[in-house]
C-alpha positions as CSV (number, residue, x, y, z in Angstrom):
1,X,6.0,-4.9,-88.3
2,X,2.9,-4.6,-86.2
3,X,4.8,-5.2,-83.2
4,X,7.9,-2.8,-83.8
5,X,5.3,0.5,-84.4
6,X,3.2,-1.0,-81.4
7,X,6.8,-0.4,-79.1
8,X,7.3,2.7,-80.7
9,X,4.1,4.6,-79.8
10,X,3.9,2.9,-76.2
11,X,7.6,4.9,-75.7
12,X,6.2,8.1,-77.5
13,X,3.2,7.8,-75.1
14,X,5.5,7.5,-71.8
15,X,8.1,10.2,-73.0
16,X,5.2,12.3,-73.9
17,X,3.4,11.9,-70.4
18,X,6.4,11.7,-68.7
19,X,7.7,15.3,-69.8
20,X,4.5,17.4,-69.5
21,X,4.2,19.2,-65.7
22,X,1.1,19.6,-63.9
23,X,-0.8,22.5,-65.0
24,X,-1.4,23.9,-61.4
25,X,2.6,24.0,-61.3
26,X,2.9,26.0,-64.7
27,X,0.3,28.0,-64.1
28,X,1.6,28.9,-60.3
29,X,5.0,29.5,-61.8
30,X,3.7,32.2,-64.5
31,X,1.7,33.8,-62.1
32,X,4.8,34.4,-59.9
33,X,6.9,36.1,-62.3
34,X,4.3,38.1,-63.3
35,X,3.6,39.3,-59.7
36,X,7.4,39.1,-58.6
37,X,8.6,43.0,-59.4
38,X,5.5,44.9,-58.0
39,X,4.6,42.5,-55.1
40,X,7.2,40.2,-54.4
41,X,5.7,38.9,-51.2
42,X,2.5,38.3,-53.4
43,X,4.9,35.8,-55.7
44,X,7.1,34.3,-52.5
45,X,3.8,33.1,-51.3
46,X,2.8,31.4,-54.5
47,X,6.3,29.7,-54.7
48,X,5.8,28.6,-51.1
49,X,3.1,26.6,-51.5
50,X,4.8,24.6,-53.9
51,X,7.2,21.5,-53.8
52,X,10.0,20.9,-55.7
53,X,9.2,17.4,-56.0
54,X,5.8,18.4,-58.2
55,X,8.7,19.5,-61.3
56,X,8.7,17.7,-64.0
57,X,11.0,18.9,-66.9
58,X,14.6,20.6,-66.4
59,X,12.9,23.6,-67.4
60,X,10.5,23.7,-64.7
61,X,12.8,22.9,-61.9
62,X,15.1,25.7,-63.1
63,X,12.5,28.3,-63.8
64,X,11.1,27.4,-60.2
65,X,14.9,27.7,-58.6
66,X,15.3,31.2,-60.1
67,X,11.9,32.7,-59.1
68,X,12.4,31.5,-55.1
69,X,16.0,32.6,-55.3
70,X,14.4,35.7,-56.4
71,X,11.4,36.2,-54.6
72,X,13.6,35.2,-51.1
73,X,16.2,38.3,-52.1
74,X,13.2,40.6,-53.0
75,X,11.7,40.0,-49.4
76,X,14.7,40.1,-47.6
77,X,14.8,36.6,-46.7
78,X,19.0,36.5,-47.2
79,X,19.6,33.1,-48.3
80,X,23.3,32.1,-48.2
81,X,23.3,28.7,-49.7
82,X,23.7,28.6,-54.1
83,X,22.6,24.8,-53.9
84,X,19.1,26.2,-55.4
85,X,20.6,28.6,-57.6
86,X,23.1,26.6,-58.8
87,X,19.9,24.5,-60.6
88,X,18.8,27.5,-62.7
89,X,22.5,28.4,-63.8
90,X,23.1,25.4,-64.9
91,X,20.3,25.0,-66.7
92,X,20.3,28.4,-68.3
93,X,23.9,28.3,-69.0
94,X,23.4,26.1,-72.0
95,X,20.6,28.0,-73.4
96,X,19.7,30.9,-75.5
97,X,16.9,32.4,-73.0
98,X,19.5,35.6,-72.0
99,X,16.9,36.9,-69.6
100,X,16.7,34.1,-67.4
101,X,20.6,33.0,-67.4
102,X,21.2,37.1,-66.7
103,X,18.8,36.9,-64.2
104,X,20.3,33.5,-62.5
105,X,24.1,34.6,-62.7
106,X,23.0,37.9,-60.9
107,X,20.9,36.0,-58.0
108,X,23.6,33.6,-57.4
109,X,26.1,36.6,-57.4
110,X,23.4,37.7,-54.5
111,X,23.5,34.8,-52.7
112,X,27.2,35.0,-52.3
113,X,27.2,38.2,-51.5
114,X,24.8,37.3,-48.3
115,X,27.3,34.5,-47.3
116,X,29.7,37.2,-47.7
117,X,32.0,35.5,-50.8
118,X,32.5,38.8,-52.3
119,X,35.3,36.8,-54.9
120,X,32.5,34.7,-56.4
121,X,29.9,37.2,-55.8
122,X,32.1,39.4,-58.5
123,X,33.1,36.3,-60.6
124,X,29.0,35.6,-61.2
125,X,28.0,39.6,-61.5
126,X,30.9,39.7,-64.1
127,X,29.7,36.9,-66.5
128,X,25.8,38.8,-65.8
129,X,27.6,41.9,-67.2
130,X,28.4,40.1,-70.4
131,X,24.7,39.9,-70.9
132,X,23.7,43.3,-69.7
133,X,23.6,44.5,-73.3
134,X,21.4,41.5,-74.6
135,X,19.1,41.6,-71.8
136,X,18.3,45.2,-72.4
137,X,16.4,46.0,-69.3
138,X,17.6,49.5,-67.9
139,X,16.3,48.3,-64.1
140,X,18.1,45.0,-64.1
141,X,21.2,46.6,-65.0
142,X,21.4,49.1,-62.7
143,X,20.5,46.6,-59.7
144,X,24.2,44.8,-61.2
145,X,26.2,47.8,-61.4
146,X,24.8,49.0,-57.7
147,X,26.2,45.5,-56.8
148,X,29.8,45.6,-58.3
149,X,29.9,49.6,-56.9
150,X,29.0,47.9,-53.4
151,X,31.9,44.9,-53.4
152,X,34.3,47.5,-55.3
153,X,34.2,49.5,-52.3
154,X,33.9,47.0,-49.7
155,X,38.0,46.3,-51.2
156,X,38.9,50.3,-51.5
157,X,38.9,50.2,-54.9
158,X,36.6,53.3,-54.9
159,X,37.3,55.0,-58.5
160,X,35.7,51.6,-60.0
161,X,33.0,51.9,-57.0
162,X,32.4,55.1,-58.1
163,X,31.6,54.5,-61.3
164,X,29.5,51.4,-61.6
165,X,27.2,53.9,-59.1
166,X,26.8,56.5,-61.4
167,X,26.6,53.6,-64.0
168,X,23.1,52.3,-61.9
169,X,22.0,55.8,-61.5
170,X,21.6,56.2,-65.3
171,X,20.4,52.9,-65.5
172,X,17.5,53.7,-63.0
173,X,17.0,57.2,-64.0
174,X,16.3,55.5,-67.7
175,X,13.8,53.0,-65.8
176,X,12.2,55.5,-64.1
177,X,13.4,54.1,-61.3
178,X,13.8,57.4,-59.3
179,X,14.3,56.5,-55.5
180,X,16.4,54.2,-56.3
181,X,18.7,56.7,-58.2
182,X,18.4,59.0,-55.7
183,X,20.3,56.4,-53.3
184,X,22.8,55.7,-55.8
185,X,23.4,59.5,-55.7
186,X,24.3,59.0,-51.9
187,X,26.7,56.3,-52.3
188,X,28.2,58.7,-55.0
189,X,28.8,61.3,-51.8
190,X,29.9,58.7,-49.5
191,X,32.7,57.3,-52.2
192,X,33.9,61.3,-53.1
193,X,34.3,62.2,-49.3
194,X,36.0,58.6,-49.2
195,X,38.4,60.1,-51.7
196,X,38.6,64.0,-50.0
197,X,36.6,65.4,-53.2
198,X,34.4,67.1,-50.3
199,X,33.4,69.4,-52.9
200,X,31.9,66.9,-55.3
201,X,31.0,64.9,-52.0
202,X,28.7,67.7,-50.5
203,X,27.0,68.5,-54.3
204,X,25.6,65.0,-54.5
205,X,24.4,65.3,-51.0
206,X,22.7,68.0,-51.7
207,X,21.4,66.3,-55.2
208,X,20.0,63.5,-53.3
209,X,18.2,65.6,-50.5
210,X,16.6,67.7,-53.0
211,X,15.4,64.9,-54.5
212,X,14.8,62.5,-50.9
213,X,12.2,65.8,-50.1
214,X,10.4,65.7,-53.6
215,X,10.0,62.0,-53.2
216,X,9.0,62.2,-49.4
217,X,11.9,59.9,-48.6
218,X,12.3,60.7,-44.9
219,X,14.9,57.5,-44.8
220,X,16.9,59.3,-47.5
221,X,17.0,62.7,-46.2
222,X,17.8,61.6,-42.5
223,X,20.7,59.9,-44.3
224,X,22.0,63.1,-46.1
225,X,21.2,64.9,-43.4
226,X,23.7,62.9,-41.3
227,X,26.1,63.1,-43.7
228,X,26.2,66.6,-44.2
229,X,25.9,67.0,-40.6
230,X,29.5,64.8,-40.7
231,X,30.6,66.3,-43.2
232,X,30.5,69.6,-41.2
233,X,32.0,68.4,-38.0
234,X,34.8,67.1,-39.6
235,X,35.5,70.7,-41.7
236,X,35.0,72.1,-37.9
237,X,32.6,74.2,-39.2
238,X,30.2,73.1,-36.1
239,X,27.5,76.1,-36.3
240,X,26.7,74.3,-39.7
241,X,26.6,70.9,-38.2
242,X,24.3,72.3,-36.1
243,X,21.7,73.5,-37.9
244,X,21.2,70.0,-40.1
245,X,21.6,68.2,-36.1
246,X,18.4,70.3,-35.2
247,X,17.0,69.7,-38.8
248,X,18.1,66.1,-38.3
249,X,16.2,66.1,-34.6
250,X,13.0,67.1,-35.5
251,X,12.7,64.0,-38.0
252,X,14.0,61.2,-35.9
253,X,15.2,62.8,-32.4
254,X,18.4,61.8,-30.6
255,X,18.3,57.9,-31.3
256,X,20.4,57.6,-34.7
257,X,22.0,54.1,-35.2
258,X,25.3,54.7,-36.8
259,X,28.5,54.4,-34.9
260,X,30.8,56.9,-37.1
261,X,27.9,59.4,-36.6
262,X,27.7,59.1,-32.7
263,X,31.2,59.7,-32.6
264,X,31.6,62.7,-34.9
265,X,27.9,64.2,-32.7
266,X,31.0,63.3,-30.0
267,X,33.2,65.8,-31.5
268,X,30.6,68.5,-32.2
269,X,29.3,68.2,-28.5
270,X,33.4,68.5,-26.9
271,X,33.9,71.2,-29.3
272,X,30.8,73.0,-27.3
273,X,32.6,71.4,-23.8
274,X,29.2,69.7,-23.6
275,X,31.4,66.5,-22.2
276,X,28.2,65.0,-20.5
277,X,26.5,64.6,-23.8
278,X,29.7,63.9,-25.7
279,X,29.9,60.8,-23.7
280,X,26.4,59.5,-24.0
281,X,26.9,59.6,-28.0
282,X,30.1,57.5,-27.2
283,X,28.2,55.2,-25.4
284,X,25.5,54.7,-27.8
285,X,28.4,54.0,-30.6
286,X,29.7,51.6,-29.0
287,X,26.2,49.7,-28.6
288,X,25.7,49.9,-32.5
289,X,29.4,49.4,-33.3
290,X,29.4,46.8,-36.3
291,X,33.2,46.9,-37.8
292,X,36.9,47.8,-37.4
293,X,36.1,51.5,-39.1
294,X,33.3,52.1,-36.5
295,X,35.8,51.5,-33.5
296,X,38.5,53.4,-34.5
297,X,36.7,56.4,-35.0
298,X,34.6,55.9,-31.5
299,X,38.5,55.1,-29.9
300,X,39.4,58.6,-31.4
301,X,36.5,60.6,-30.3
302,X,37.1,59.1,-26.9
303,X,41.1,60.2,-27.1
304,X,39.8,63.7,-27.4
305,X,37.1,63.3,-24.9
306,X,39.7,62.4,-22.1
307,X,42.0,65.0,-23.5
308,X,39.7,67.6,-23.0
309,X,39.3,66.5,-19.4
310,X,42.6,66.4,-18.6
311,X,42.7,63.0,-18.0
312,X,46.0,62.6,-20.3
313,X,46.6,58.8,-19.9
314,X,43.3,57.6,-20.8
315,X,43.5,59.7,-23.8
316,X,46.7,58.4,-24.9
317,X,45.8,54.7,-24.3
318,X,42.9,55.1,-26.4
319,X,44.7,56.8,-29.2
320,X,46.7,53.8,-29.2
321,X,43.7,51.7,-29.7
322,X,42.5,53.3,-32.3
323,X,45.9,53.4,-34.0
324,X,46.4,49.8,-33.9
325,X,43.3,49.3,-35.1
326,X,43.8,51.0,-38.2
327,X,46.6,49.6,-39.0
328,X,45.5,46.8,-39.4
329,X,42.5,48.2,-41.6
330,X,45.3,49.7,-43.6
331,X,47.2,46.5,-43.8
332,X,43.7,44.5,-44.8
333,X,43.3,47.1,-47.7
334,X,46.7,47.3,-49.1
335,X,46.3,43.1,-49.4
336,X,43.4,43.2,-51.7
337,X,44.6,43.0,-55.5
338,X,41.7,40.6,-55.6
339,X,39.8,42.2,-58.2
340,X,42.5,42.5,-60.4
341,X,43.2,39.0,-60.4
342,X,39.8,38.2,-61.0
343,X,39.0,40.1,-63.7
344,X,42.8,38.3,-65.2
345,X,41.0,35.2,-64.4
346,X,37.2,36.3,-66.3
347,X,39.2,37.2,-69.3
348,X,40.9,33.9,-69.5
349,X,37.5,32.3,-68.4
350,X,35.5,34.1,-71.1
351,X,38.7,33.0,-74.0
352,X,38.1,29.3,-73.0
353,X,34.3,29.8,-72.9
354,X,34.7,31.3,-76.6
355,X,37.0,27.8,-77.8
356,X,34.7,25.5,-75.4
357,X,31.7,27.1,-77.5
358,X,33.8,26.3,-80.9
359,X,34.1,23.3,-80.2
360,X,30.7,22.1,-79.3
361,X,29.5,23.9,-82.5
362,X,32.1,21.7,-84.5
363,X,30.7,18.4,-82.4
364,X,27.3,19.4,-83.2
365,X,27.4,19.5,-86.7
366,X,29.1,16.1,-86.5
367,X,26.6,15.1,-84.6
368,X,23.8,15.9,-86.6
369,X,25.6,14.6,-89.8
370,X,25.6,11.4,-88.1
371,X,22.2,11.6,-87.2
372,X,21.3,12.2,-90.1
373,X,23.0,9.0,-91.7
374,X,21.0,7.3,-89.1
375,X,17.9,8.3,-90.1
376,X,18.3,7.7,-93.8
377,X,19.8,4.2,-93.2
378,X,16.2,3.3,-90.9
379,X,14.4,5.0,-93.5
380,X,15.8,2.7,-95.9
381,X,15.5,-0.6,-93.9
382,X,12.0,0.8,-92.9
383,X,10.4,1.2,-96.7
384,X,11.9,-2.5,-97.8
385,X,10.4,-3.8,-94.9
386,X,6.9,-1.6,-96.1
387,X,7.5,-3.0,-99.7
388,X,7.5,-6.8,-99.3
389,X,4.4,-6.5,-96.8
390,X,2.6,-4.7,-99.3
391,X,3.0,-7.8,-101.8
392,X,2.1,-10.0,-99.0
393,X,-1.5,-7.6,-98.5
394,X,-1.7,-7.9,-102.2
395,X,-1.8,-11.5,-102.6
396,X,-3.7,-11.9,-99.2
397,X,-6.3,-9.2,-100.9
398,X,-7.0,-11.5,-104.4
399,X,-7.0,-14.5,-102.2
400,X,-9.8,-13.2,-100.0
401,X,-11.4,-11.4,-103.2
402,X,-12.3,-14.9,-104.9
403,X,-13.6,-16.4,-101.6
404,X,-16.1,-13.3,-101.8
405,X,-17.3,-14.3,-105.3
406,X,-17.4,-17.7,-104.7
407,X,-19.6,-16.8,-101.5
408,X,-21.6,-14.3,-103.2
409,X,-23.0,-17.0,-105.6
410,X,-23.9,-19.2,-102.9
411,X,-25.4,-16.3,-100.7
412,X,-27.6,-15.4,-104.5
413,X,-29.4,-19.0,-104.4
414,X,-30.3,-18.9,-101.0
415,X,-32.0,-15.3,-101.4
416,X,-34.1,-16.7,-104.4
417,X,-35.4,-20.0,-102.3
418,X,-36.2,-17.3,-99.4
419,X,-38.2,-14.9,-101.7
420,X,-40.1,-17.3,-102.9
421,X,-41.7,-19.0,-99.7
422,X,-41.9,-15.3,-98.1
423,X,-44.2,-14.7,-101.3
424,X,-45.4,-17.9,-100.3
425,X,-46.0,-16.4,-96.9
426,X,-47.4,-13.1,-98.2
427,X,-51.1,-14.4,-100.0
428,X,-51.8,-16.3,-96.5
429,X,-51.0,-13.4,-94.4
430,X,-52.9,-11.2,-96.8
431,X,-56.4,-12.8,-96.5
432,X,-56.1,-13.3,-92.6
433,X,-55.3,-9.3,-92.5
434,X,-58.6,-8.7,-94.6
435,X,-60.7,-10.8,-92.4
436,X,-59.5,-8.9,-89.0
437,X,-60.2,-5.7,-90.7
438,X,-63.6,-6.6,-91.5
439,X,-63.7,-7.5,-88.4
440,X,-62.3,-4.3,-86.6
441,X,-64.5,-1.9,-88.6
442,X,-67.9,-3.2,-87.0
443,X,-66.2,-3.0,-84.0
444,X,-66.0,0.5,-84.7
445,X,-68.9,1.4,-85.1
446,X,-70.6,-0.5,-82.4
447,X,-68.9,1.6,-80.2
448,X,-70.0,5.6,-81.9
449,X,-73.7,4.1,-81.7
450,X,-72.7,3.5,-77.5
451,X,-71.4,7.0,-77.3
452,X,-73.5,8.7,-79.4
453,X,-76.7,7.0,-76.8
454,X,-74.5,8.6,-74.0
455,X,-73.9,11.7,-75.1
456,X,-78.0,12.0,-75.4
457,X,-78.5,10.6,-72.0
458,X,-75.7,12.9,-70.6
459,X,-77.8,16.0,-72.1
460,X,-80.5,15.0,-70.5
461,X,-79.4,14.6,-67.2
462,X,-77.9,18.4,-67.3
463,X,-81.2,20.0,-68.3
464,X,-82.9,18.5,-65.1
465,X,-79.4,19.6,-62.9
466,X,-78.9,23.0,-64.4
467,X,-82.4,24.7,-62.8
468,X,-81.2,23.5,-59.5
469,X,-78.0,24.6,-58.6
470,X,-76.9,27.0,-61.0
471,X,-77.1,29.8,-58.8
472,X,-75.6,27.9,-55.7
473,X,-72.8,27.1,-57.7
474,X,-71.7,30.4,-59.0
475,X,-72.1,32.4,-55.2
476,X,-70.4,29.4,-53.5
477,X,-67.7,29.7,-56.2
478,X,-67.3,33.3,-55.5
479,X,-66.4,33.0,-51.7
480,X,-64.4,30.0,-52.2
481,X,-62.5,32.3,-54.3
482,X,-62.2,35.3,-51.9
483,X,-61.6,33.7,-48.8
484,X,-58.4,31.7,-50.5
485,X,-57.2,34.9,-51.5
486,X,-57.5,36.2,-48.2
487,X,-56.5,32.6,-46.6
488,X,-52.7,33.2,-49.0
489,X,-52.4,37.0,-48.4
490,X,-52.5,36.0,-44.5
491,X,-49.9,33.0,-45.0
492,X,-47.5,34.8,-46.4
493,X,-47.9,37.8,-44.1
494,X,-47.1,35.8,-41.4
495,X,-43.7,34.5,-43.0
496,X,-42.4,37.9,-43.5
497,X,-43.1,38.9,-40.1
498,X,-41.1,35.9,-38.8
499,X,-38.6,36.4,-41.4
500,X,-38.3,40.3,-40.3
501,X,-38.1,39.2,-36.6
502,X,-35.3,36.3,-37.3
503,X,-33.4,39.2,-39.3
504,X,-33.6,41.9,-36.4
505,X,-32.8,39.3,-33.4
506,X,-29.3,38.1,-35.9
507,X,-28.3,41.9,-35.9
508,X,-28.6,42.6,-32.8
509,X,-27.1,39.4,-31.8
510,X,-23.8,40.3,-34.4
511,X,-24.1,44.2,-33.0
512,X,-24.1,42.6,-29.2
513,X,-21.5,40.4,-29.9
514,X,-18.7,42.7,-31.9
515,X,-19.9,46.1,-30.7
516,X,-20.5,45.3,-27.2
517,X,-16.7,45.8,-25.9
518,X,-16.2,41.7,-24.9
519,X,-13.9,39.5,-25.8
520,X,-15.0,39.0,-29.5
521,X,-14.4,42.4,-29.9
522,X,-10.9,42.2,-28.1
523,X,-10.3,39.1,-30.4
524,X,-10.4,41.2,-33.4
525,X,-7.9,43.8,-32.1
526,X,-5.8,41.1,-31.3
527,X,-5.5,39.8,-34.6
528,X,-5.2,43.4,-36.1
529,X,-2.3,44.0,-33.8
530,X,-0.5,40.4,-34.3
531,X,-0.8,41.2,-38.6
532,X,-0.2,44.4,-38.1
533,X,2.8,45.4,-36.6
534,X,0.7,46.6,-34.1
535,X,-1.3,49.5,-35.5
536,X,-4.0,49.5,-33.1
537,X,-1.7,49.7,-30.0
538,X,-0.1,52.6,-31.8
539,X,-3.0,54.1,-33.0
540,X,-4.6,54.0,-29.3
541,X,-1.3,55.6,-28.1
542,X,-0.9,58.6,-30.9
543,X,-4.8,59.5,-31.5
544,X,-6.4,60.9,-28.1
545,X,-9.9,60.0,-28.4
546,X,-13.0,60.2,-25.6
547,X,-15.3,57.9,-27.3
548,X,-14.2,54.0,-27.4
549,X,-16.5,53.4,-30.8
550,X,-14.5,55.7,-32.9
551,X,-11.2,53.2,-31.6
552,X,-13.6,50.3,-32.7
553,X,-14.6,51.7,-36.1
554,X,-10.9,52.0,-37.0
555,X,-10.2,48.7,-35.7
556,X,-12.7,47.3,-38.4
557,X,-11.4,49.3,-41.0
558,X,-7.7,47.8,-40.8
559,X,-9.5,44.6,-40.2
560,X,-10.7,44.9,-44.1
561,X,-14.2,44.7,-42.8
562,X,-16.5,46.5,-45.9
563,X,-18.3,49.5,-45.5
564,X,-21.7,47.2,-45.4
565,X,-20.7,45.6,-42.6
566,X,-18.8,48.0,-40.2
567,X,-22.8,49.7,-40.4
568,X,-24.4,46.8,-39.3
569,X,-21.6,46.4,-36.1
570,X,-21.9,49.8,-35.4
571,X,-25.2,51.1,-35.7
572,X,-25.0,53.5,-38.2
573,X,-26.2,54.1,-41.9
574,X,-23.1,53.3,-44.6
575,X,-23.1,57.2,-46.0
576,X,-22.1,58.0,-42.1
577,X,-19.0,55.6,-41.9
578,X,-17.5,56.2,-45.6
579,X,-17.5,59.9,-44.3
580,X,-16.0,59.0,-41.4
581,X,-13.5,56.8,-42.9
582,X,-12.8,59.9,-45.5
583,X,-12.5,62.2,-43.0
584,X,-10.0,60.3,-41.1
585,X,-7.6,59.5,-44.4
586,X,-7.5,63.2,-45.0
587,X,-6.4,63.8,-41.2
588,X,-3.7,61.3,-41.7
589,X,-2.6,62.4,-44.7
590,X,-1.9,66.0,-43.4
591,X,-0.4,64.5,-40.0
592,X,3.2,64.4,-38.8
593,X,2.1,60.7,-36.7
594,X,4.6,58.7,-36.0
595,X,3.1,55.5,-37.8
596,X,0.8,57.8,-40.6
597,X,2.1,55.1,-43.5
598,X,0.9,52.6,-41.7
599,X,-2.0,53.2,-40.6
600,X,-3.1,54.5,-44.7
601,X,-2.4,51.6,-45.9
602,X,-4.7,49.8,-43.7
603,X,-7.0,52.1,-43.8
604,X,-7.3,52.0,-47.7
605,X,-6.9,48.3,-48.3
């Protein structure tokens, strides 16, 4: 019996150990989710500096899989391979944490759509739209339906595109999510011109401009702006275009990426028999040409270029091009019932889900029932087992109870024989003890009659003394007193001056050193540059300043350097540089510089 409960807590001991994680991991791991929405790259470096070999339990792994998977798509870090992924959904699939398995269908569903599997990409955002509801977390479901209104129109199916965006821009609107509404109000343009509802088209563009402006969203607006400027070109109404091309121009100048705008700015510019220019936004298409849909439009805008020149042959064999070309688009597009059939084959996955689900209920209950048996049935073997080595205590318990008594009678005689020699003992010890203290009180007082004679004779001795050299005593006491006053007041003098000296010679050694313009200094910008996307180079080219320290000051400020500091390197009072540092933010913040976002978010970190 002793041995069979020994076995069973040695394996409650190893499952027990064996299952817990470390806490540095759990603790790593909960700190990561907590930083992942508002700074992701805060929680990718957490996760980083973990190993997937440090996981102990299922849970852990999963959790862990999930949270890089996440933190990777949050950073832009487009990971194509679901061999992480795949950990957390099959983990989560099992389990009633909704959150978590939303979360992990949805990231995998990312991941595909990186490697560019758009059919499993939907099949995973589908079985995530099933627990959309459940999760209940506006933000999370707009990011889905942005998704499905993104693969919906990469296969023309752009009714159901356009409405799983207007589906993510109530989501975000509910979130208060607002820039990221305002972009599904874009894509809600893009997919009505897509249809020729210009109308409808040209309203959201202007909903989403409006709001790009409020938001200071100069991305968003140069996108509208673009697009109405398109838009425009394409109605020939080409004094419009112009107008949003010169707002367009004063944001970003001449250098926009997009291939289907270059060649429409094509159009606009041959319509104005500005051919030189025409071609140069031809050529510049062709350099940031990315798909079929880009080329045939740049083919087309090159047709009319060489019509307009009269050169009719080049025209015509560029027409071609750009006919054959979309043909083939045309052909790709009409061969894409995919999403019908995979929705067919959700449905049918979701009924089989529903009787797999049955069914496991059903072989749960079993199971448990015949768990249950088990249990009772050890129970039961356990207890008769209990019983009969309780009756074996019990007889083992009188047995030893009348070796006791029998003991205890013994033990009784042999106190009474040792009580009465130690009384024995006792009357000798007794008269020994009195003669000692006879003994040790004459003693005593031999020895007050010795101090009482030198008590009298030390008396004596002070009277003769005291006429002598009382009043050399007290004077030579006074100036030993003074002068080691005077003698500390000096030390300690002397150890603030050298302290005060070693002070002054470190500053201006530090002010030499970092304020001096050499190479410590250049380190410094160096590093501020290399971490920086290159703020100070930029800031040296857009600021126009005479004196090299006010370069320097701002170098230490996107450094981090404190206030305290940047005093001591430059030679001034802290008061002066906050101002300084004040002044400048408020410049910034009013200026039109290229890199102004930058550089205030250095400044203020």
């Amino acid at each position: 019996m002793k041995r069979t409960l020994t076995l069973y807590l040695l394996l409650s001991l190893l499952l027990l150990t064996g299952c817990n994680d470390p806490k540095h991991v759990t603790d790593a791991l909960t700190r990561a989710e907590a930083l992942m929405n508002e700074h992701p790259d805060s929680a990718w470096t957490v996760l980083n500096a973990l190993s997937p070999d440090e996981m102990g339990q299922n849970r852990t792994r999963s959790l862990y899989a999930l949270l890089y998977t996440q933190a990777q798509d949050k950073t832009y870090r487009d990971e194509t391979n679901d061999s992480l992924i795949s950990v957390a959904v099959d983990y989560y699939r099992d389990t009633d944490d909704v959150r978590h398995k939303f979360l992990s269908y949805y990231y995998k569903g990312r991941v595909y759509t990186n490697a560019k599997d758009y059919l499993n990409a939907m099949t995973c955002y589908m079985e995530a739209g099933q627990l959309a509801d459940a999760v209940g977390d506006d933000y999370l479901s707009g990011l889905l339906y942005a998704e499905l209104g993104r693969i919906y129109r990469l296969y023309y199916d752009y009714p159901k595109s356009l409405e799983a965006y207007q589906m993510a821009a109530e989501c975000y609107e509910r979130a208060g999510k607002i820039r990221h509404r305002n972009y599904m109000w874009y894509n809600q343009s893009s997919i009505y011109r897509n249809i020729n509802e210009y109308g409808n088209s040209e309203r959201m563009l202007w909903l989403a401009l409006e709001a790009g402006k409020i938001e200071n969203d100069n991305s968003l607006i140069i996108l509208c702006l673009g697009d109405l400027v398109v838009m425009y070109v394409e109605k020939e109404q080409m004094s419009v275009a112009k107008e949003f091309y010169r707002e367009m121009e004063l944001l970003i100048g001449e250098d926009y990426g997009s291939a289907y705008f270059m060649g429409q700015m094509a159009k606009m510019h041959i319509s104005e028999k500005d051919y030189y220019r025409a071609r140069l936004n031809i050529e510049k298409g062709w350099r940031n040409a990315r798909n079929r849909i880009d080329s045939v439009g740049l083919y087309f805008s090159s047709a009319e270029l060489f019509s307009s020149l009269g050169e009719d042959k080049k025209a015509y064999q560029e027409l071609l091009k750009g006919v054959s070309l979309q043909t083939e688009e045309a052909q790709q597009a009409l061969q894409q019932p995919v999403l019908t059939v995979q929705r067919d084959y959700l449905s049918e996955k979701l009924e089989f889900e529903a009787y797999r689900l049955q069914m496991e209920t059903r072989l749960r209950i079993l199971y448990i029932l015949l768990y249950s048996l088990v249990v009772i049935v050890v129970v039961y073997v356990l207890c008769r087992k209990l019983k009969r080595e309780k009756e074996k205590a019990r007889k083992t318990i009188d047995e030893l109870n009348n070796e006791i008594l029998q003991r205890d009678k013994e033990s009784h005689h042999k106190i009474e024989s040792l009580l009465a020699e130690l009384e024995d003992k006792d009357k000798s010890t007794s008269t020994t003890i009195f003669s000692l203290r006879t003994e040790l009180q004459k003693k005593e007082e031999d020895y007050h009659q010795y101090i009482q004679e030198a008590e009298e004779l030390q008396h004596s001795l002070e009277k003769q003394l005291s006429h002598k050299i009382v009043l050399g005593s007290e004077v030579f006491k006074n100036w030993f007193a003074s002068m080691s006053k005077l003698l500390l007041i000096l030390v300690q003098k002397g150890k603030e001056d050298t302290k005060n000296k070693k002070l002054r010679k470190e500053i201006t050694l530090w002010q030499e050193k970092y304020y001096g313009g050499n190479k410590a200094y250049r380190e410094v910008e160096r590093l501020v540059n290399l971490y920086n996307d290159d703020a100070m180079m930029h800031f040296r080219q857009e600021m126009e300043w005479t004196e090299e320290a006010d370069y320097r000051r701002v170098c230490y400020f996107f450094a981090g350097f404190s206030i305290h500091l940047i005093a001591i390197l430059m030679g001034e009072t802290e008061d002066s540089v906050y101002q300084k540092r004040h002044r400048l933010r408020k410049y910034l913040e009013t200026s039109d510089l290229l890199y102004k976002d930058l550089y205030l978010v250095l400044l203020c970190k």
